[in-house]
C-alpha positions as CSV (number, residue, x, y, z in Angstrom):
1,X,0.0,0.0,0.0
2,X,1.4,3.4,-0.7
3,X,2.1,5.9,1.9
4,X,-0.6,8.7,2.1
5,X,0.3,12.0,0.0
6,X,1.0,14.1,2.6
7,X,0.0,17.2,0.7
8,X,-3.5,16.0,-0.3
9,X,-3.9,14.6,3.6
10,X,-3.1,18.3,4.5
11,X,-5.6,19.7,1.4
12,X,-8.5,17.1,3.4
13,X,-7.8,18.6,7.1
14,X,-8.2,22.4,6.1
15,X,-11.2,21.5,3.9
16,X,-12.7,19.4,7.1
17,X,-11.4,22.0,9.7
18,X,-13.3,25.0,7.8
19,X,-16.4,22.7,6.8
20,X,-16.8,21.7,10.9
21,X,-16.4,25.8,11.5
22,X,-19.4,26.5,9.4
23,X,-21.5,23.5,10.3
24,X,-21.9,23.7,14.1
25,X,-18.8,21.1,14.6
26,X,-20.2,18.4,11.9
27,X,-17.9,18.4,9.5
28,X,-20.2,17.0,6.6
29,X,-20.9,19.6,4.0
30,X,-22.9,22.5,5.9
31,X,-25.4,22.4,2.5
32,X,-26.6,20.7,-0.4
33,X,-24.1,20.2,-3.9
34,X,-24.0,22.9,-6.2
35,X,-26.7,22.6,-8.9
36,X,-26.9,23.0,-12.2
37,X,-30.5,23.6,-12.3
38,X,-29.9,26.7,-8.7
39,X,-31.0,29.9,-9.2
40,X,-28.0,31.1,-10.4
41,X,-25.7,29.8,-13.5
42,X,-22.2,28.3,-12.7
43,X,-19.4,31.4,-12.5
44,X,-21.8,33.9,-12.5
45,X,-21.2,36.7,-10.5
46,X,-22.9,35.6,-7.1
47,X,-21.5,32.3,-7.5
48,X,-18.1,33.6,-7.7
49,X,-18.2,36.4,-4.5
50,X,-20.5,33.4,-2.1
51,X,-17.8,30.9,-2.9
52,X,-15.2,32.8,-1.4
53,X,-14.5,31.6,2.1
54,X,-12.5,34.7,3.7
55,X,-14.6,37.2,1.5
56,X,-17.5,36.1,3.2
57,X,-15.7,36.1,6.0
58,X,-14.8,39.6,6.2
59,X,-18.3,40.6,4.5
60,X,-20.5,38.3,7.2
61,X,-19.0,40.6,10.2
62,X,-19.6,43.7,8.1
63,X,-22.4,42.9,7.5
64,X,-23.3,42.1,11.1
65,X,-22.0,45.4,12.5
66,X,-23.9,47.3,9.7
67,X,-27.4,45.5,10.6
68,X,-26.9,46.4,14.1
69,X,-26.8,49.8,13.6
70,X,-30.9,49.5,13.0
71,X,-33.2,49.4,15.8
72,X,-35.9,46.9,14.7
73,X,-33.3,44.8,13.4
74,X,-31.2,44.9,16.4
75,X,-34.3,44.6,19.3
76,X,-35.2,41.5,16.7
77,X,-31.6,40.0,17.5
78,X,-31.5,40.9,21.3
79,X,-35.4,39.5,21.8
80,X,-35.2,36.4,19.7
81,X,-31.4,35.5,18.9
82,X,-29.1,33.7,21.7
83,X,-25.8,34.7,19.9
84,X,-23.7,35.8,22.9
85,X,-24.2,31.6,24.1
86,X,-24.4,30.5,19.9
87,X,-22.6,32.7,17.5
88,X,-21.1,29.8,16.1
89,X,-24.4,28.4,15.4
90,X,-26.1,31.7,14.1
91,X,-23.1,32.2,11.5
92,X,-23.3,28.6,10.9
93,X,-27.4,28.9,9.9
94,X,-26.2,32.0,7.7
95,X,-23.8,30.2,5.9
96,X,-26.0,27.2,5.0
97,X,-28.8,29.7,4.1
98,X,-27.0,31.9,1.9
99,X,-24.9,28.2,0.2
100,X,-28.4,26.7,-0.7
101,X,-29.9,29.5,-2.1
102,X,-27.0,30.3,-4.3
103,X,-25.7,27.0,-5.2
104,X,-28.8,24.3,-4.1
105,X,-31.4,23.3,-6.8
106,X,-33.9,26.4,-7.2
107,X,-36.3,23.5,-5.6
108,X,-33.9,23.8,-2.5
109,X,-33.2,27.5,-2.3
110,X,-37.1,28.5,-2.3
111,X,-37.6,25.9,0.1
112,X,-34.8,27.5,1.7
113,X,-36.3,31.3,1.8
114,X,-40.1,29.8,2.8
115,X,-38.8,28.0,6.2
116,X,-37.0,31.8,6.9
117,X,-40.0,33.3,5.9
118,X,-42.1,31.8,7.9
119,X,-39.6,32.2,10.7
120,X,-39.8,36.2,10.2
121,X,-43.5,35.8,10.8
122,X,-42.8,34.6,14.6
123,X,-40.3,37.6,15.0
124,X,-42.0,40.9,16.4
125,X,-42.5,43.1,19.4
126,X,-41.6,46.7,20.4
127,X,-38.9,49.1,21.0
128,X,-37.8,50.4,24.4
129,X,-39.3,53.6,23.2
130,X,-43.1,51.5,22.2
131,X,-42.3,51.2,18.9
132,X,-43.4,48.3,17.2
133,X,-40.9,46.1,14.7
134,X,-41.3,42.9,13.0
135,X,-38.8,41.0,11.1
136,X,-41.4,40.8,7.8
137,X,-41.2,45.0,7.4
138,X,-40.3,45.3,4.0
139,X,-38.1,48.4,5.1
140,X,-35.8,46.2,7.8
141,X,-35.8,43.5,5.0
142,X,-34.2,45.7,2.7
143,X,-31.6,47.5,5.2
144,X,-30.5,43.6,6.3
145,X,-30.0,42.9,2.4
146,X,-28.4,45.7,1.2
147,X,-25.8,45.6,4.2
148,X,-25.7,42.5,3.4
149,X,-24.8,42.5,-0.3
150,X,-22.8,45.6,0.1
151,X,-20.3,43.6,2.5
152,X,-20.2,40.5,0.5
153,X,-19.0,42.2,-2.4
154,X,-16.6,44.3,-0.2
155,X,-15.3,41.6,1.0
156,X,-14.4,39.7,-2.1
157,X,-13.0,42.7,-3.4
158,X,-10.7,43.4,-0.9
159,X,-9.5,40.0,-0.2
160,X,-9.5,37.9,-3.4
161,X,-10.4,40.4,-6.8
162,X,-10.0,44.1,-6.8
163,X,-9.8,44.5,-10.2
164,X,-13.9,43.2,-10.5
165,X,-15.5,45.1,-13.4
166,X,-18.4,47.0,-12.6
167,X,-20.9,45.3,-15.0
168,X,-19.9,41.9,-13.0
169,X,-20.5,44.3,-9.7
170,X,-24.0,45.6,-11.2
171,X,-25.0,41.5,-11.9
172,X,-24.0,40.7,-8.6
173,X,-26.2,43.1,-7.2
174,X,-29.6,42.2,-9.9
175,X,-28.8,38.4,-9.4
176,X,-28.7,38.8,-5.2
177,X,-32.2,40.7,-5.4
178,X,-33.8,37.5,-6.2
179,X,-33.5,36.3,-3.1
180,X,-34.0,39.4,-1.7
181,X,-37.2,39.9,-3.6
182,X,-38.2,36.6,-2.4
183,X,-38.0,37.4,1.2
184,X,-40.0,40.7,1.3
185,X,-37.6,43.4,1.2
186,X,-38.8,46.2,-0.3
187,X,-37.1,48.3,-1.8
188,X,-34.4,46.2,-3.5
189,X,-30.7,47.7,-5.1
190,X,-30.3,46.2,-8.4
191,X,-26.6,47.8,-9.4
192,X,-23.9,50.0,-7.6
193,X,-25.6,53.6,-7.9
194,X,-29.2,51.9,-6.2
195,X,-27.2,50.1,-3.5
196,X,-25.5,53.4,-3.0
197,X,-28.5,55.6,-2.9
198,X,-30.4,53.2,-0.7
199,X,-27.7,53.3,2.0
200,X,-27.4,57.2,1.9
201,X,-31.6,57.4,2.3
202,X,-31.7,54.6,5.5
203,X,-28.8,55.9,7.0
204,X,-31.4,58.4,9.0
205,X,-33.2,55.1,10.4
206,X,-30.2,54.1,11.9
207,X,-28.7,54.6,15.7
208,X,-25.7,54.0,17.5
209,X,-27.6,52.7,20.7
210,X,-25.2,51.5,23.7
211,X,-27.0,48.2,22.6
212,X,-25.7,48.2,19.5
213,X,-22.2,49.1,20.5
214,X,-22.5,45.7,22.8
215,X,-23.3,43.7,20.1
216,X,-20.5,45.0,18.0
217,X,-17.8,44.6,20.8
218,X,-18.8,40.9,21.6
219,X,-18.5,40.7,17.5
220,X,-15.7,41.9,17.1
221,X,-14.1,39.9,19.9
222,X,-15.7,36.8,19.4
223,X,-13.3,33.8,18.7
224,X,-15.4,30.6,16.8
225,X,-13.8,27.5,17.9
226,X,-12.1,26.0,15.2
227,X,-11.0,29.2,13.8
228,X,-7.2,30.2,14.2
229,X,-6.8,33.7,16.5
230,X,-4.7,35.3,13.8
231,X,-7.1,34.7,10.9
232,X,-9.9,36.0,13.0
233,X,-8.2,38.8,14.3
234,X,-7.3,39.7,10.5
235,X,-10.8,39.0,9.7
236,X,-12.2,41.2,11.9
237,X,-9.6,43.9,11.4
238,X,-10.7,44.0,7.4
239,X,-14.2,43.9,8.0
240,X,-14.1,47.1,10.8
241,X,-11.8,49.0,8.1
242,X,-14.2,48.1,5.1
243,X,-16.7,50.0,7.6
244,X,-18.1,53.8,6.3
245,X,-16.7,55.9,8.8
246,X,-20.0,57.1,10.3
247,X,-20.5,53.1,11.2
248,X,-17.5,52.9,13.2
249,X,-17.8,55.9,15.1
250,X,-21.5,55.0,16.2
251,X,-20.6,51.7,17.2
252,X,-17.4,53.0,19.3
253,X,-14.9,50.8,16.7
254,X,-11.7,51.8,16.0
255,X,-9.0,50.2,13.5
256,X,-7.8,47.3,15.3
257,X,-4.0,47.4,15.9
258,X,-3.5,45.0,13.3
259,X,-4.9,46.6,10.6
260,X,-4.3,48.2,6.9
261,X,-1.3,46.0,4.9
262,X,-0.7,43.5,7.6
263,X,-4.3,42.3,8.2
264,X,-4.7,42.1,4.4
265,X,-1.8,40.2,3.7
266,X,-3.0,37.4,6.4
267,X,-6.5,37.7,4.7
268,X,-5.1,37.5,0.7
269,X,-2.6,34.7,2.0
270,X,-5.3,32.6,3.9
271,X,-7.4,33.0,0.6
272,X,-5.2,31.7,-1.5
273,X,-4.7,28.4,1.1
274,X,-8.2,27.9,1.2
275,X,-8.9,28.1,-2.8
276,X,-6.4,25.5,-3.0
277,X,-8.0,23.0,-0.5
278,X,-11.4,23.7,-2.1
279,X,-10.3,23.2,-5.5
280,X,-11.4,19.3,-5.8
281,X,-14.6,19.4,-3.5
Protein backbone atom coordinates (compact mmCIF):
# COMPACT_ATOMS: atom_id res chain seq x y z
CA UNK A 1 0.00 0.00 0.00
CA UNK A 2 1.41 3.43 -0.67
CA UNK A 3 2.09 5.87 1.92
CA UNK A 4 -0.56 8.70 2.07
CA UNK A 5 0.33 12.01 0.05
CA UNK A 6 0.98 14.06 2.64
CA UNK A 7 -0.01 17.17 0.71
CA UNK A 8 -3.55 16.03 -0.34
CA UNK A 9 -3.87 14.62 3.59
CA UNK A 10 -3.12 18.33 4.46
CA UNK A 11 -5.61 19.70 1.44
CA UNK A 12 -8.47 17.07 3.42
CA UNK A 13 -7.76 18.60 7.11
CA UNK A 14 -8.21 22.43 6.05
CA UNK A 15 -11.24 21.47 3.92
CA UNK A 16 -12.69 19.39 7.10
CA UNK A 17 -11.38 21.99 9.75
CA UNK A 18 -13.31 24.97 7.81
CA UNK A 19 -16.36 22.71 6.80
CA UNK A 20 -16.77 21.72 10.90
CA UNK A 21 -16.41 25.81 11.53
CA UNK A 22 -19.44 26.55 9.36
CA UNK A 23 -21.48 23.47 10.35
CA UNK A 24 -21.89 23.70 14.09
CA UNK A 25 -18.80 21.11 14.56
CA UNK A 26 -20.16 18.39 11.91
CA UNK A 27 -17.90 18.37 9.51
CA UNK A 28 -20.23 16.98 6.59
CA UNK A 29 -20.86 19.59 4.03
CA UNK A 30 -22.87 22.52 5.88
CA UNK A 31 -25.36 22.39 2.54
CA UNK A 32 -26.60 20.69 -0.37
CA UNK A 33 -24.06 20.18 -3.89
CA UNK A 34 -23.96 22.94 -6.20
CA UNK A 35 -26.67 22.60 -8.86
CA UNK A 36 -26.86 22.98 -12.17
CA UNK A 37 -30.52 23.57 -12.27
CA UNK A 38 -29.90 26.70 -8.67
CA UNK A 39 -31.03 29.87 -9.18
CA UNK A 40 -28.03 31.11 -10.36
CA UNK A 41 -25.66 29.79 -13.54
CA UNK A 42 -22.15 28.30 -12.68
CA UNK A 43 -19.41 31.41 -12.53
CA UNK A 44 -21.84 33.86 -12.46
CA UNK A 45 -21.18 36.66 -10.55
CA UNK A 46 -22.93 35.63 -7.12
CA UNK A 47 -21.46 32.32 -7.48
CA UNK A 48 -18.08 33.59 -7.73
CA UNK A 49 -18.17 36.38 -4.53
CA UNK A 50 -20.55 33.40 -2.15
CA UNK A 51 -17.82 30.94 -2.91
CA UNK A 52 -15.24 32.76 -1.35
CA UNK A 53 -14.52 31.60 2.07
CA UNK A 54 -12.54 34.68 3.68
CA UNK A 55 -14.59 37.24 1.53
CA UNK A 56 -17.45 36.08 3.16
CA UNK A 57 -15.75 36.07 6.04
CA UNK A 58 -14.81 39.62 6.24
CA UNK A 59 -18.33 40.62 4.48
CA UNK A 60 -20.47 38.30 7.20
CA UNK A 61 -18.96 40.63 10.19
CA UNK A 62 -19.58 43.67 8.07
CA UNK A 63 -22.43 42.91 7.54
CA UNK A 64 -23.33 42.11 11.10
CA UNK A 65 -22.01 45.45 12.47
CA UNK A 66 -23.86 47.26 9.73
CA UNK A 67 -27.42 45.47 10.59
CA UNK A 68 -26.90 46.39 14.05
CA UNK A 69 -26.84 49.85 13.60
CA UNK A 70 -30.87 49.49 12.98
CA UNK A 71 -33.21 49.42 15.76
CA UNK A 72 -35.87 46.90 14.69
CA UNK A 73 -33.34 44.84 13.45
CA UNK A 74 -31.21 44.88 16.38
CA UNK A 75 -34.32 44.60 19.28
CA UNK A 76 -35.20 41.50 16.72
CA UNK A 77 -31.65 40.00 17.54
CA UNK A 78 -31.47 40.87 21.33
CA UNK A 79 -35.43 39.52 21.76
CA UNK A 80 -35.15 36.40 19.71
CA UNK A 81 -31.44 35.51 18.92
CA UNK A 82 -29.09 33.73 21.67
CA UNK A 83 -25.79 34.66 19.87
CA UNK A 84 -23.66 35.78 22.86
CA UNK A 85 -24.16 31.63 24.10
CA UNK A 86 -24.42 30.47 19.93
CA UNK A 87 -22.64 32.75 17.52
CA UNK A 88 -21.10 29.83 16.13
CA UNK A 89 -24.40 28.36 15.39
CA UNK A 90 -26.06 31.69 14.15
CA UNK A 91 -23.14 32.18 11.55
CA UNK A 92 -23.34 28.58 10.90
CA UNK A 93 -27.41 28.89 9.89
CA UNK A 94 -26.16 31.97 7.74
CA UNK A 95 -23.84 30.15 5.93
CA UNK A 96 -25.99 27.23 5.02
CA UNK A 97 -28.77 29.67 4.10
CA UNK A 98 -27.00 31.92 1.86
CA UNK A 99 -24.85 28.23 0.23
CA UNK A 100 -28.42 26.70 -0.69
CA UNK A 101 -29.94 29.49 -2.10
CA UNK A 102 -27.03 30.27 -4.26
CA UNK A 103 -25.67 27.02 -5.20
CA UNK A 104 -28.78 24.30 -4.14
CA UNK A 105 -31.43 23.34 -6.80
CA UNK A 106 -33.86 26.39 -7.16
CA UNK A 107 -36.28 23.53 -5.55
CA UNK A 108 -33.91 23.77 -2.50
CA UNK A 109 -33.24 27.47 -2.31
CA UNK A 110 -37.11 28.51 -2.34
CA UNK A 111 -37.63 25.91 0.11
CA UNK A 112 -34.77 27.48 1.73
CA UNK A 113 -36.30 31.33 1.76
CA UNK A 114 -40.07 29.77 2.79
CA UNK A 115 -38.83 28.05 6.22
CA UNK A 116 -37.00 31.82 6.93
CA UNK A 117 -40.01 33.27 5.91
CA UNK A 118 -42.05 31.77 7.92
CA UNK A 119 -39.58 32.21 10.74
CA UNK A 120 -39.78 36.22 10.23
CA UNK A 121 -43.53 35.78 10.82
CA UNK A 122 -42.85 34.59 14.58
CA UNK A 123 -40.32 37.55 15.02
CA UNK A 124 -41.95 40.91 16.38
CA UNK A 125 -42.46 43.15 19.40
CA UNK A 126 -41.64 46.67 20.44
CA UNK A 127 -38.86 49.12 21.00
CA UNK A 128 -37.84 50.45 24.43
CA UNK A 129 -39.26 53.61 23.21
CA UNK A 130 -43.08 51.49 22.16
CA UNK A 131 -42.31 51.18 18.93
CA UNK A 132 -43.45 48.32 17.16
CA UNK A 133 -40.90 46.12 14.65
CA UNK A 134 -41.33 42.89 12.99
CA UNK A 135 -38.82 40.97 11.14
CA UNK A 136 -41.40 40.83 7.82
CA UNK A 137 -41.17 44.98 7.43
CA UNK A 138 -40.26 45.25 3.95
CA UNK A 139 -38.06 48.40 5.08
CA UNK A 140 -35.77 46.17 7.80
CA UNK A 141 -35.83 43.50 4.98
CA UNK A 142 -34.16 45.70 2.70
CA UNK A 143 -31.57 47.47 5.17
CA UNK A 144 -30.46 43.60 6.26
CA UNK A 145 -30.03 42.91 2.36
CA UNK A 146 -28.45 45.73 1.17
CA UNK A 147 -25.83 45.57 4.23
CA UNK A 148 -25.67 42.48 3.41
CA UNK A 149 -24.81 42.53 -0.25
CA UNK A 150 -22.76 45.61 0.14
CA UNK A 151 -20.29 43.62 2.45
CA UNK A 152 -20.16 40.53 0.50
CA UNK A 153 -19.04 42.21 -2.41
CA UNK A 154 -16.58 44.27 -0.25
CA UNK A 155 -15.27 41.65 1.05
CA UNK A 156 -14.36 39.68 -2.11
CA UNK A 157 -13.03 42.68 -3.36
CA UNK A 158 -10.72 43.37 -0.85
CA UNK A 159 -9.55 39.97 -0.21
CA UNK A 160 -9.50 37.93 -3.38
CA UNK A 161 -10.36 40.40 -6.78
CA UNK A 162 -10.05 44.10 -6.78
CA UNK A 163 -9.79 44.49 -10.23
CA UNK A 164 -13.86 43.21 -10.54
CA UNK A 165 -15.52 45.10 -13.36
CA UNK A 166 -18.42 47.00 -12.58
CA UNK A 167 -20.88 45.32 -15.02
CA UNK A 168 -19.92 41.93 -13.02
CA UNK A 169 -20.46 44.26 -9.69
CA UNK A 170 -24.01 45.58 -11.15
CA UNK A 171 -25.03 41.52 -11.85
CA UNK A 172 -24.00 40.69 -8.61
CA UNK A 173 -26.16 43.10 -7.19
CA UNK A 174 -29.56 42.18 -9.87
CA UNK A 175 -28.82 38.37 -9.37
CA UNK A 176 -28.74 38.79 -5.17
CA UNK A 177 -32.17 40.74 -5.43
CA UNK A 178 -33.84 37.51 -6.20
CA UNK A 179 -33.46 36.27 -3.13
CA UNK A 180 -34.00 39.41 -1.65
CA UNK A 181 -37.23 39.92 -3.60
CA UNK A 182 -38.15 36.59 -2.37
CA UNK A 183 -37.98 37.39 1.16
CA UNK A 184 -40.03 40.70 1.34
CA UNK A 185 -37.55 43.39 1.17
CA UNK A 186 -38.79 46.22 -0.35
CA UNK A 187 -37.07 48.30 -1.79
CA UNK A 188 -34.38 46.19 -3.50
CA UNK A 189 -30.71 47.66 -5.10
CA UNK A 190 -30.31 46.23 -8.37
CA UNK A 191 -26.65 47.76 -9.41
CA UNK A 192 -23.91 49.97 -7.58
CA UNK A 193 -25.57 53.63 -7.89
CA UNK A 194 -29.16 51.95 -6.19
CA UNK A 195 -27.17 50.09 -3.46
CA UNK A 196 -25.52 53.37 -3.03
CA UNK A 197 -28.46 55.61 -2.86
CA UNK A 198 -30.39 53.20 -0.74
CA UNK A 199 -27.67 53.27 1.98
CA UNK A 200 -27.42 57.19 1.93
CA UNK A 201 -31.56 57.44 2.30
CA UNK A 202 -31.67 54.63 5.45
CA UNK A 203 -28.82 55.91 6.98
CA UNK A 204 -31.39 58.42 9.03
CA UNK A 205 -33.17 55.14 10.40
CA UNK A 206 -30.19 54.09 11.93
CA UNK A 207 -28.70 54.63 15.74
CA UNK A 208 -25.71 54.05 17.53
CA UNK A 209 -27.58 52.75 20.67
CA UNK A 210 -25.24 51.50 23.69
CA UNK A 211 -27.05 48.16 22.58
CA UNK A 212 -25.67 48.17 19.50
CA UNK A 213 -22.21 49.11 20.53
CA UNK A 214 -22.53 45.69 22.81
CA UNK A 215 -23.25 43.74 20.14
CA UNK A 216 -20.55 44.99 18.01
CA UNK A 217 -17.80 44.63 20.81
CA UNK A 218 -18.84 40.85 21.60
CA UNK A 219 -18.51 40.68 17.52
CA UNK A 220 -15.70 41.95 17.15
CA UNK A 221 -14.11 39.88 19.91
CA UNK A 222 -15.66 36.78 19.42
CA UNK A 223 -13.27 33.78 18.71
CA UNK A 224 -15.36 30.61 16.78
CA UNK A 225 -13.83 27.48 17.92
CA UNK A 226 -12.07 25.97 15.19
CA UNK A 227 -11.02 29.17 13.80
CA UNK A 228 -7.17 30.15 14.16
CA UNK A 229 -6.81 33.71 16.46
CA UNK A 230 -4.71 35.32 13.81
CA UNK A 231 -7.14 34.69 10.88
CA UNK A 232 -9.87 35.99 13.03
CA UNK A 233 -8.16 38.84 14.34
CA UNK A 234 -7.27 39.71 10.52
CA UNK A 235 -10.81 38.98 9.66
CA UNK A 236 -12.24 41.18 11.89
CA UNK A 237 -9.57 43.90 11.36
CA UNK A 238 -10.65 43.98 7.43
CA UNK A 239 -14.23 43.90 8.03
CA UNK A 240 -14.14 47.05 10.77
CA UNK A 241 -11.82 48.99 8.14
CA UNK A 242 -14.24 48.06 5.10
CA UNK A 243 -16.74 49.95 7.62
CA UNK A 244 -18.12 53.83 6.30
CA UNK A 245 -16.70 55.94 8.83
CA UNK A 246 -20.03 57.06 10.31
CA UNK A 247 -20.54 53.15 11.22
CA UNK A 248 -17.51 52.86 13.16
CA UNK A 249 -17.84 55.92 15.11
CA UNK A 250 -21.51 54.95 16.18
CA UNK A 251 -20.64 51.70 17.19
CA UNK A 252 -17.38 53.02 19.26
CA UNK A 253 -14.95 50.75 16.72
CA UNK A 254 -11.70 51.81 16.00
CA UNK A 255 -8.98 50.20 13.47
CA UNK A 256 -7.82 47.30 15.34
CA UNK A 257 -4.01 47.38 15.88
CA UNK A 258 -3.47 45.04 13.34
CA UNK A 259 -4.88 46.58 10.56
CA UNK A 260 -4.32 48.16 6.93
CA UNK A 261 -1.30 45.99 4.88
CA UNK A 262 -0.69 43.47 7.59
CA UNK A 263 -4.29 42.30 8.17
CA UNK A 264 -4.69 42.15 4.35
CA UNK A 265 -1.82 40.17 3.68
CA UNK A 266 -2.97 37.39 6.35
CA UNK A 267 -6.49 37.66 4.74
CA UNK A 268 -5.13 37.50 0.73
CA UNK A 269 -2.60 34.67 1.99
CA UNK A 270 -5.33 32.63 3.93
CA UNK A 271 -7.40 33.01 0.57
CA UNK A 272 -5.19 31.67 -1.48
CA UNK A 273 -4.71 28.41 1.11
CA UNK A 274 -8.20 27.89 1.17
CA UNK A 275 -8.85 28.10 -2.78
CA UNK A 276 -6.37 25.47 -3.00
CA UNK A 277 -8.00 22.97 -0.49
CA UNK A 278 -11.35 23.71 -2.09
CA UNK A 279 -10.27 23.20 -5.50
CA UNK A 280 -11.39 19.27 -5.85
CA UNK A 281 -14.56 19.37 -3.53
Amino acid sequence: MAPPDPIEFLRQQIVGSVRATFNEGNADPPSRPPSDDALFERDSPIRQVHADIVGMMVGGIRGLFLQMLHPHALQGVLDFSNFREDMRGRLSRTARFIADTTFAHRDDAMAAIGRVNRIHTKINGTLPDGTPYSATDPGTLAWVHVAEATSFLAGYMRVTRPDMPGYEQDEYYRQFAVIARALNADPVPTSRREAEVLFREMRGELRGSVEAREVAQFVANVRPEGTPPALQIAIVSEAISLLPPFARSMLALERPVMGGIPARAATWGVGRTLRWAFRQT
